[in-house]
Every structure is written in structure tokens, then in C-alpha cells.
Jmol script that loads the backbone (N, CA, C; Angstrom):
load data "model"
ATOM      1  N   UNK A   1      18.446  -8.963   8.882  1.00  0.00           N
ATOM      2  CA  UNK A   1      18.829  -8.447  10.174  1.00  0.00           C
ATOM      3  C   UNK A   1      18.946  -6.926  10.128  1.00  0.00           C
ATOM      4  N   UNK A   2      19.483  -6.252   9.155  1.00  0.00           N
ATOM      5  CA  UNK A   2      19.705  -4.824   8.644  1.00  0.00           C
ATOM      6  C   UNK A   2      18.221  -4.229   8.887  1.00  0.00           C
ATOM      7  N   UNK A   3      17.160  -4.678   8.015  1.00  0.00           N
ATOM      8  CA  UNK A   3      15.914  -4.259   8.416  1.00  0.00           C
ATOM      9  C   UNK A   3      15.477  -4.175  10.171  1.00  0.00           C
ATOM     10  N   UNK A   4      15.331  -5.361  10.386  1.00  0.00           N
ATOM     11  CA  UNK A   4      15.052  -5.302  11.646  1.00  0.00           C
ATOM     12  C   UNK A   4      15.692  -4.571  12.638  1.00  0.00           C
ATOM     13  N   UNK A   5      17.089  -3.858  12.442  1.00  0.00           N
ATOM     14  CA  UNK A   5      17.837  -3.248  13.160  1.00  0.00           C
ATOM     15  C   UNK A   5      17.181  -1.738  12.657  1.00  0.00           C
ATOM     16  N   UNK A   6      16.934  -1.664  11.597  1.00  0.00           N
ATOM     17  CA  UNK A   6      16.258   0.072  11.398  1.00  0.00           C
ATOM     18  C   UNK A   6      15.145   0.216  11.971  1.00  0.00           C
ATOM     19  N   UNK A   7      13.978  -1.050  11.925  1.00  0.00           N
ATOM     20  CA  UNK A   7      12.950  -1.016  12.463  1.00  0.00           C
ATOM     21  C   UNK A   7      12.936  -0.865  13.767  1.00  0.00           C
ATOM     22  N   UNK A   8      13.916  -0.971  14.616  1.00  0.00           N
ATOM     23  CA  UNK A   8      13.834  -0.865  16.087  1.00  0.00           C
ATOM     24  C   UNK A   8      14.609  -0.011  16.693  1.00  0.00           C
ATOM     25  N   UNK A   9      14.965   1.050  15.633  1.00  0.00           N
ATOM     26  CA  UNK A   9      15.487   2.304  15.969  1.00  0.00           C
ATOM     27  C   UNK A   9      15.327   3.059  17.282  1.00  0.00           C
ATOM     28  N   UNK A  10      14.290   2.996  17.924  1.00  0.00           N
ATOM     29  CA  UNK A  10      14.849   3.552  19.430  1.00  0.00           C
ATOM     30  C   UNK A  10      15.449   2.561  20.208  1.00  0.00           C
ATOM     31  N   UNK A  11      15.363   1.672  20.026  1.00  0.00           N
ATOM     32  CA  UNK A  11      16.588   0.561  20.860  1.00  0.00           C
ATOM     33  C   UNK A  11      17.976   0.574  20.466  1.00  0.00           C
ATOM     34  N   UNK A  12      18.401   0.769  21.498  1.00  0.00           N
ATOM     35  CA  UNK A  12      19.834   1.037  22.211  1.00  0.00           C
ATOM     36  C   UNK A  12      20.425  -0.650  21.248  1.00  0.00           C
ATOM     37  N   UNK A  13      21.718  -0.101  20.237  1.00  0.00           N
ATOM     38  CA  UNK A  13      22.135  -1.233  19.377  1.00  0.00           C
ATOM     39  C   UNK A  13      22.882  -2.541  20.718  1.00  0.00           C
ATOM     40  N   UNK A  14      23.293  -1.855  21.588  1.00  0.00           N
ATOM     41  CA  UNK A  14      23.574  -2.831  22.314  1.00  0.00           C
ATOM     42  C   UNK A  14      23.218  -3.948  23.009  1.00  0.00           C
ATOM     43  N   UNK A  15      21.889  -3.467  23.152  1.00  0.00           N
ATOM     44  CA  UNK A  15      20.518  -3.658  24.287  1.00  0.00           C
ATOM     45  C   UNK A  15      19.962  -5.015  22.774  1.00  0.00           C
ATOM     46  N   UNK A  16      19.643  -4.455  21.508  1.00  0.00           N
ATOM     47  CA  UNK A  16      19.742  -5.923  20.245  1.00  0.00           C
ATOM     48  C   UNK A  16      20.811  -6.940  20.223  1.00  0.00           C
ATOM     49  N   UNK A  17      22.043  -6.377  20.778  1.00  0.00           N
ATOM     50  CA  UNK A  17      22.891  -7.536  20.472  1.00  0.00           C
ATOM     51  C   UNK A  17      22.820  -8.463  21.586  1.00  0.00           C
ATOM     52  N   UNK A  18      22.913  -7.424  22.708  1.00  0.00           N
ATOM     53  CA  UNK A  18      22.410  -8.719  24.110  1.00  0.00           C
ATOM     54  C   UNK A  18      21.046  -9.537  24.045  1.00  0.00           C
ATOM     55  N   UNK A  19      19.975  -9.029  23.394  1.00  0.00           N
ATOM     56  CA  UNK A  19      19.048 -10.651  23.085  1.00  0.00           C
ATOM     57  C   UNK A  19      19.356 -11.235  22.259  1.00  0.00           C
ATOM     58  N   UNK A  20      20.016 -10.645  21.336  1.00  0.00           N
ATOM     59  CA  UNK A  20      20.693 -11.892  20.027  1.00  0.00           C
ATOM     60  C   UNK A  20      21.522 -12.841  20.598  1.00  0.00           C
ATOM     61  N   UNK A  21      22.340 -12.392  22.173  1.00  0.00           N
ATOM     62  CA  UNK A  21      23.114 -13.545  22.213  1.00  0.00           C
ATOM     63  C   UNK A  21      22.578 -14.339  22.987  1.00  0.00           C
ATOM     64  N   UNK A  22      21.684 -13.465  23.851  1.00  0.00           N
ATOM     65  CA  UNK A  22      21.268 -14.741  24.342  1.00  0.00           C
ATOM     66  C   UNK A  22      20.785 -15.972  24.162  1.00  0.00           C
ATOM     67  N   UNK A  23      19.676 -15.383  22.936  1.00  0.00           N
ATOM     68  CA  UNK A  23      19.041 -16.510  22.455  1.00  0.00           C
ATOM     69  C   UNK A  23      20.133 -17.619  22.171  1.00  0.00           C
ATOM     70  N   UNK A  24      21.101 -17.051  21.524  1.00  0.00           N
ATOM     71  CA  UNK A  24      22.546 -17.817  20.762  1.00  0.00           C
ATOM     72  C   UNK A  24      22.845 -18.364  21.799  1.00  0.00           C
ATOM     73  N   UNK A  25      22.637 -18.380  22.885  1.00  0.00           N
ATOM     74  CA  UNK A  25      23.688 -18.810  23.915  1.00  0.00           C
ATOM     75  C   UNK A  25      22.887 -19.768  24.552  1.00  0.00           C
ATOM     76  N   UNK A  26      21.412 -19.565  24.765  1.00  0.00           N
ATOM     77  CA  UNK A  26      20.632 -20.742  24.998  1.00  0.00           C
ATOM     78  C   UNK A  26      21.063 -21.903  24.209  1.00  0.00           C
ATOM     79  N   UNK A  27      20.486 -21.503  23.051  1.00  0.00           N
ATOM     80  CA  UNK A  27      20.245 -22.642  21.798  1.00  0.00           C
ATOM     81  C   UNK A  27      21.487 -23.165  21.720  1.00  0.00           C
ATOM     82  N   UNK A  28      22.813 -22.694  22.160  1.00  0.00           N
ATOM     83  CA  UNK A  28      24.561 -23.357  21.948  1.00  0.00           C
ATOM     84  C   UNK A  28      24.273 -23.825  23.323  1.00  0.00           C
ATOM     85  N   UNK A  29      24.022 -24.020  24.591  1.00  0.00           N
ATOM     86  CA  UNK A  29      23.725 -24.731  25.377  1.00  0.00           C
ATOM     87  C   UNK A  29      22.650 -25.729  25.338  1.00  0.00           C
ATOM     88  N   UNK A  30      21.428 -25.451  24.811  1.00  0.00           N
ATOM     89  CA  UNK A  30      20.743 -26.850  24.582  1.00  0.00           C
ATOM     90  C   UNK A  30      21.481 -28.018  23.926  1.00  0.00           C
ATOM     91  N   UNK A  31      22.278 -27.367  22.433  1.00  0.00           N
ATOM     92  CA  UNK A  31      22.980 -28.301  21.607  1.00  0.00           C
ATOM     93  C   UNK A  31      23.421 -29.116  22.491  1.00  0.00           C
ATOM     94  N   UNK A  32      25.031 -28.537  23.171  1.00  0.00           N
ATOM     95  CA  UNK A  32      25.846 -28.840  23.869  1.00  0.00           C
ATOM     96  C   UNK A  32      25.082 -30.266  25.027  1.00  0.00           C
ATOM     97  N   UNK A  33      23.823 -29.583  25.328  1.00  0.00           N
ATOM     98  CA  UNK A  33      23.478 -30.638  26.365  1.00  0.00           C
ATOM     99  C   UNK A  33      22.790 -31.931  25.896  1.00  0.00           C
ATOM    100  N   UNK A  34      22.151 -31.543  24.814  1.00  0.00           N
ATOM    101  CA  UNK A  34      22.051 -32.987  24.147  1.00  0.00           C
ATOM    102  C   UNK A  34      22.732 -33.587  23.217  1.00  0.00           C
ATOM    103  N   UNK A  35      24.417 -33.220  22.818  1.00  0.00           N
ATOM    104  CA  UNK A  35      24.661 -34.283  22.419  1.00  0.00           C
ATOM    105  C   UNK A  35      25.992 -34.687  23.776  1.00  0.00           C
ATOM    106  N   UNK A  36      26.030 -34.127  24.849  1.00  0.00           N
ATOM    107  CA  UNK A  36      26.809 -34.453  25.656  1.00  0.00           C
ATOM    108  C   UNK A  36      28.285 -34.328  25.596  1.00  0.00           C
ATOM    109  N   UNK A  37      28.273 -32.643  25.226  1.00  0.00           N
ATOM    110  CA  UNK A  37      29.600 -31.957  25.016  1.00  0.00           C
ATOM    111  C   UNK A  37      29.875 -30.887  25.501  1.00  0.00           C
ATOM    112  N   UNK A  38      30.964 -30.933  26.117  1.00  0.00           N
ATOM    113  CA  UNK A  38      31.114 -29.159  26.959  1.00  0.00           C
ATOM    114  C   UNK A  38      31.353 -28.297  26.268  1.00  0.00           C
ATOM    115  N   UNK A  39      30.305 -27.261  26.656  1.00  0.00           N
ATOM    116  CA  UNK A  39      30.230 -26.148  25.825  1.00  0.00           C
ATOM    117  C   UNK A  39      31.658 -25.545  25.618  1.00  0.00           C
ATOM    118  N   UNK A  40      32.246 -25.118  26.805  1.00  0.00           N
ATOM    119  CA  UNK A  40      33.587 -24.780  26.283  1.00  0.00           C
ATOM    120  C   UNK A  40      35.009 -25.411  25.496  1.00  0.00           C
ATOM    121  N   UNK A  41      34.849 -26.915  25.351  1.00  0.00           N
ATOM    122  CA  UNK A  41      35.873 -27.440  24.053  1.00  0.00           C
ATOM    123  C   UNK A  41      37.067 -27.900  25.365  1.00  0.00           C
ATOM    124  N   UNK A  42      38.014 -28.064  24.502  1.00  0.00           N
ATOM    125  CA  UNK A  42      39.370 -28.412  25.033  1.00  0.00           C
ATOM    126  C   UNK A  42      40.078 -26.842  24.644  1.00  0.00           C
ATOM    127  N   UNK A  43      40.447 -26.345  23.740  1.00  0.00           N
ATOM    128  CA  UNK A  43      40.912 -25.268  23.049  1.00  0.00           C
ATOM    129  C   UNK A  43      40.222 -23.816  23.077  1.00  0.00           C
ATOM    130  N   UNK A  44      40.384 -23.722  25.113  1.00  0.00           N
ATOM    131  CA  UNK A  44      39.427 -22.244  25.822  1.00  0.00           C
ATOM    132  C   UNK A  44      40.017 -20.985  24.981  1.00  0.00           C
ATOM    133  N   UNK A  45      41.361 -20.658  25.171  1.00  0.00           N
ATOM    134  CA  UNK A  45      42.515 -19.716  24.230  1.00  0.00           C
ATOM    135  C   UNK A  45      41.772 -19.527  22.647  1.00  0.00           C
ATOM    136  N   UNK A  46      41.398 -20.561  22.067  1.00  0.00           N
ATOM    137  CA  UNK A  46      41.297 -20.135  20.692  1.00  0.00           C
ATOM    138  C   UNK A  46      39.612 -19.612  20.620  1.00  0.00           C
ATOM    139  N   UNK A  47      38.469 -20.568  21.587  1.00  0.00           N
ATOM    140  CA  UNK A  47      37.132 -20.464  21.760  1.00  0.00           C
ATOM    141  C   UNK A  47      37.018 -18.766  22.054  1.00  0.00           C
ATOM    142  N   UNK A  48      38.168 -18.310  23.114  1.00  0.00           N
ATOM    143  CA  UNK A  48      38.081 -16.574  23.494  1.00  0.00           C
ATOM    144  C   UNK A  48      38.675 -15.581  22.461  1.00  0.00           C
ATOM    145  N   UNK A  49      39.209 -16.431  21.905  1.00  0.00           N
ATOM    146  CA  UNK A  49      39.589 -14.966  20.650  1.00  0.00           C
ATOM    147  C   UNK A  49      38.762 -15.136  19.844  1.00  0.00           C
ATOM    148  N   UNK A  50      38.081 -16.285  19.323  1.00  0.00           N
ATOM    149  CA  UNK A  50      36.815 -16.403  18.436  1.00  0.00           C
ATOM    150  C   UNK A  50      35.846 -15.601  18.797  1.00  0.00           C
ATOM    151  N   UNK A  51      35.306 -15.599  19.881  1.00  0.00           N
ATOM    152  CA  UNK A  51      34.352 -15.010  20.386  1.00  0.00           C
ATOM    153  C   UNK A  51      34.391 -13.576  20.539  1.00  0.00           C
ATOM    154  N   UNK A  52      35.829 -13.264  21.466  1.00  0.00           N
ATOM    155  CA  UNK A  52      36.070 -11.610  21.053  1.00  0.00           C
ATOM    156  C   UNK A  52      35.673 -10.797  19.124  1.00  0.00           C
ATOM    157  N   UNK A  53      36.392 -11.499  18.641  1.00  0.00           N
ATOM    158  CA  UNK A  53      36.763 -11.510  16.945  1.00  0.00           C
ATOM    159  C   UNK A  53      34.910 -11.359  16.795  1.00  0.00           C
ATOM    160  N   UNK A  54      34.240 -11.904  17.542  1.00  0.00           N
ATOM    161  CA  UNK A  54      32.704 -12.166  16.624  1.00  0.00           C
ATOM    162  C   UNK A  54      31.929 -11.409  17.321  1.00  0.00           C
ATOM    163  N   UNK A  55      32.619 -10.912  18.161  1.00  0.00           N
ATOM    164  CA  UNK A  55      31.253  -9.975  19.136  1.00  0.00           C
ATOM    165  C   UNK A  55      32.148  -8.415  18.173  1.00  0.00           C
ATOM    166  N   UNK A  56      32.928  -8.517  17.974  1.00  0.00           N
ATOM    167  CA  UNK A  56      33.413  -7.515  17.387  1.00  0.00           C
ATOM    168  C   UNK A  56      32.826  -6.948  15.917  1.00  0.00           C
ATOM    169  N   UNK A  57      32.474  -7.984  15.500  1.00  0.00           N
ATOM    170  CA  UNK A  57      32.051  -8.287  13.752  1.00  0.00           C
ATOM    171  C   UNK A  57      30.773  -7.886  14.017  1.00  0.00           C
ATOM    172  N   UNK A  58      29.648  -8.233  15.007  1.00  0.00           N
ATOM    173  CA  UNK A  58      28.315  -7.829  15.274  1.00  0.00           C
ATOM    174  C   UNK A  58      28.004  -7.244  15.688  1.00  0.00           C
ATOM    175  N   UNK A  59      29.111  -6.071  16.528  1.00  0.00           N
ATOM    176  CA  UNK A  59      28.428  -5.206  16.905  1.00  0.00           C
ATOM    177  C   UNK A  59      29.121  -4.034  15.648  1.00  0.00           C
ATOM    178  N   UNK A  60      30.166  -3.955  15.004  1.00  0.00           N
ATOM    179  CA  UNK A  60      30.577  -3.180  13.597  1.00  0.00           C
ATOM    180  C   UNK A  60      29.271  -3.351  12.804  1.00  0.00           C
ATOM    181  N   UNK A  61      28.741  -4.746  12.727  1.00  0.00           N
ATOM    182  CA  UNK A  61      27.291  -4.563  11.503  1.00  0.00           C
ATOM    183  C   UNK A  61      26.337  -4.096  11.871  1.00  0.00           C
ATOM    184  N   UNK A  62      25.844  -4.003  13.135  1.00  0.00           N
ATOM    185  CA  UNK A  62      24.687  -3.844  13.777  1.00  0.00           C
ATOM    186  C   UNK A  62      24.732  -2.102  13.809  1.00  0.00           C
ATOM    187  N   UNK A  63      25.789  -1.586  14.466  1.00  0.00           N
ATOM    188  CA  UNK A  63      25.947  -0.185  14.587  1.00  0.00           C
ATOM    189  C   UNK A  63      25.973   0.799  13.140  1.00  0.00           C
ATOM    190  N   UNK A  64      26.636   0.033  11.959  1.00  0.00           N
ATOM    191  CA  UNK A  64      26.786   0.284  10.288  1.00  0.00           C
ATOM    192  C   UNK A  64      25.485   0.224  10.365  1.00  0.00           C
ATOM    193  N   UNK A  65      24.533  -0.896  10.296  1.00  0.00           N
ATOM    194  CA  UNK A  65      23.260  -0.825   9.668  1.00  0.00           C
ATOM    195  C   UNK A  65      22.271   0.362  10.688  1.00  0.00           C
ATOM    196  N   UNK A  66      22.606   0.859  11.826  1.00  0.00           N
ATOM    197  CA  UNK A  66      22.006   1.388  12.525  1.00  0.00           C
ATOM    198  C   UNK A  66      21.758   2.928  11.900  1.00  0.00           C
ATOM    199  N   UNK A  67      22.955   2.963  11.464  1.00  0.00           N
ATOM    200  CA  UNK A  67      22.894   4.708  11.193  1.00  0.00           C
ATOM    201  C   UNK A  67      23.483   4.769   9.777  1.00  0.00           C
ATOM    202  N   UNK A  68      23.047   3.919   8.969  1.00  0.00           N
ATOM    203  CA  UNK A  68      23.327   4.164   7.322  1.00  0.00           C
ATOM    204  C   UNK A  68      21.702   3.796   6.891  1.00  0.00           C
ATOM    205  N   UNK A  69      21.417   4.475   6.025  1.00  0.00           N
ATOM    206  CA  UNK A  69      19.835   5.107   5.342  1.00  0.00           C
ATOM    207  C   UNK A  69      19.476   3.430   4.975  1.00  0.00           C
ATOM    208  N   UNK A  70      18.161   2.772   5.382  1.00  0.00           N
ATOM    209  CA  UNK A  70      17.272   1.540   4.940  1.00  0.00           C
ATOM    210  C   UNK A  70      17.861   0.750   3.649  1.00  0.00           C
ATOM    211  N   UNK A  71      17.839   2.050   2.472  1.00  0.00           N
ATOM    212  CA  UNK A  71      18.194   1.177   1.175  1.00  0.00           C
ATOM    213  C   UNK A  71      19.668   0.797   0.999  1.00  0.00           C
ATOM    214  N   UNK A  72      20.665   1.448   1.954  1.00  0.00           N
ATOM    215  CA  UNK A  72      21.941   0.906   1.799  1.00  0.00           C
ATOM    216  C   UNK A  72      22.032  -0.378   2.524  1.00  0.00           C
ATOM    217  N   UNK A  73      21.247  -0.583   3.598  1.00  0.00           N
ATOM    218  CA  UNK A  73      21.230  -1.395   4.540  1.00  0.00           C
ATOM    219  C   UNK A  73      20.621  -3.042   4.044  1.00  0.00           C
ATOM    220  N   UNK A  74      19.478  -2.790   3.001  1.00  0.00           N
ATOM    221  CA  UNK A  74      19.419  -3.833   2.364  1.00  0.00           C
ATOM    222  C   UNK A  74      19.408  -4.108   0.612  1.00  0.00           C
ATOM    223  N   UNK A  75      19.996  -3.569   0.324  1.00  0.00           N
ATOM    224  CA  UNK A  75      20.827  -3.923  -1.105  1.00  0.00           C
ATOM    225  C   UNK A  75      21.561  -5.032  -1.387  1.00  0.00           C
ATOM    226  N   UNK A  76      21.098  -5.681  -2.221  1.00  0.00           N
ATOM    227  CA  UNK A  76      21.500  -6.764  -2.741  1.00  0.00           C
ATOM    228  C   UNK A  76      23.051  -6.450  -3.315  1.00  0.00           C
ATOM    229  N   UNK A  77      23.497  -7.459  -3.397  1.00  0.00           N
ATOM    230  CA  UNK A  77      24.644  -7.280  -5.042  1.00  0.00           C
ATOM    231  C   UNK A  77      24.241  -7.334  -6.033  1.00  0.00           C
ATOM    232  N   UNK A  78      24.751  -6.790  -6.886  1.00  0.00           N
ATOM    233  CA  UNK A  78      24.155  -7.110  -8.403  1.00  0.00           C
ATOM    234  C   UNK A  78      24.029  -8.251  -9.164  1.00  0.00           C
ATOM    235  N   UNK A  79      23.490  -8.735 -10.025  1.00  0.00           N
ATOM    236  CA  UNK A  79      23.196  -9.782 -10.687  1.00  0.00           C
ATOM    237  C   UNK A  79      24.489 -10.121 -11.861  1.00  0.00           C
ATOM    238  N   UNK A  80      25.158 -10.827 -11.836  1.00  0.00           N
ATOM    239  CA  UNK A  80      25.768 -10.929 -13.482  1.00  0.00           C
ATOM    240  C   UNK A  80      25.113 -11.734 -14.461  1.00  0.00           C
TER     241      UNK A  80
END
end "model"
wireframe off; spacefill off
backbone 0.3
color backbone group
């Protein structure tokens, strides 16, 4: 994802995260509709802080990998 976020360097990091979700948001609605479960749960309160908490986490990585140099962006860990 790091790559692909350098590679598309004139796009606006925000403008990547809104097709990322969408797609996400299709494909969590197809699920939802075929196995015959509401997308939103019983437990809306905990589903909205999850979601805050994770849009938070992706757009911190997306914006990090945006403007830190290719090879930091995809570096492995080291091997032991």
C-alpha cells in the first residue's frame, strides 16, 4: 500500500482514502447482504468508535507513507 501511495503522488492522500473506502464499504455491504445481517450490528456506540479509531489509523499511515522517502516506506524488518 506504501508503494502505491508514493506512486500516486499527485493525488490528494485524502481523495486515496475515499476510494479505499469505498470499495471497503461496497464489499462490507455485499457481505452483509448475503449472509443476511445488518450492516450496522446491535452495538452502534462501539461500531462508531471503531470506525473513528480506524479512519484515524489510515489516514496517520497513508499521510506517513506520503511524505517519508520510498525506501523507508517499504522496508521490511529484519530477519533473525
Amino acid at each position: 500500500m506504501g508503494v502505491a501511495v508514493k506512486y500516486a503522488a499527485g493525488v490528494p492522500v485524502l481523495s486515496i482514502i475515499l476510494a479505499r473506502t469505498t470499495l471497503g464499504i461496497a464489499l462490507a455491504l455485499t457481505a452483509c447482504a448475503m449472509q443476511r445481517v445488518h450492516p450496522l450490528g446491535v452495538q452502534r456506540r462501539a461500531l462508531l468508535v471503531r470506525g473513528l479509531v480506524g479512519c484515524g489509523g489510515v489516514i496517520g499511515v497513508l499521510i506517513a507513507a506520503s511524505r517519508l522517502p520510498l525506501a523507508v516506506v517499504v522496508r521490511h524488518p529484519p530477519s533473525s
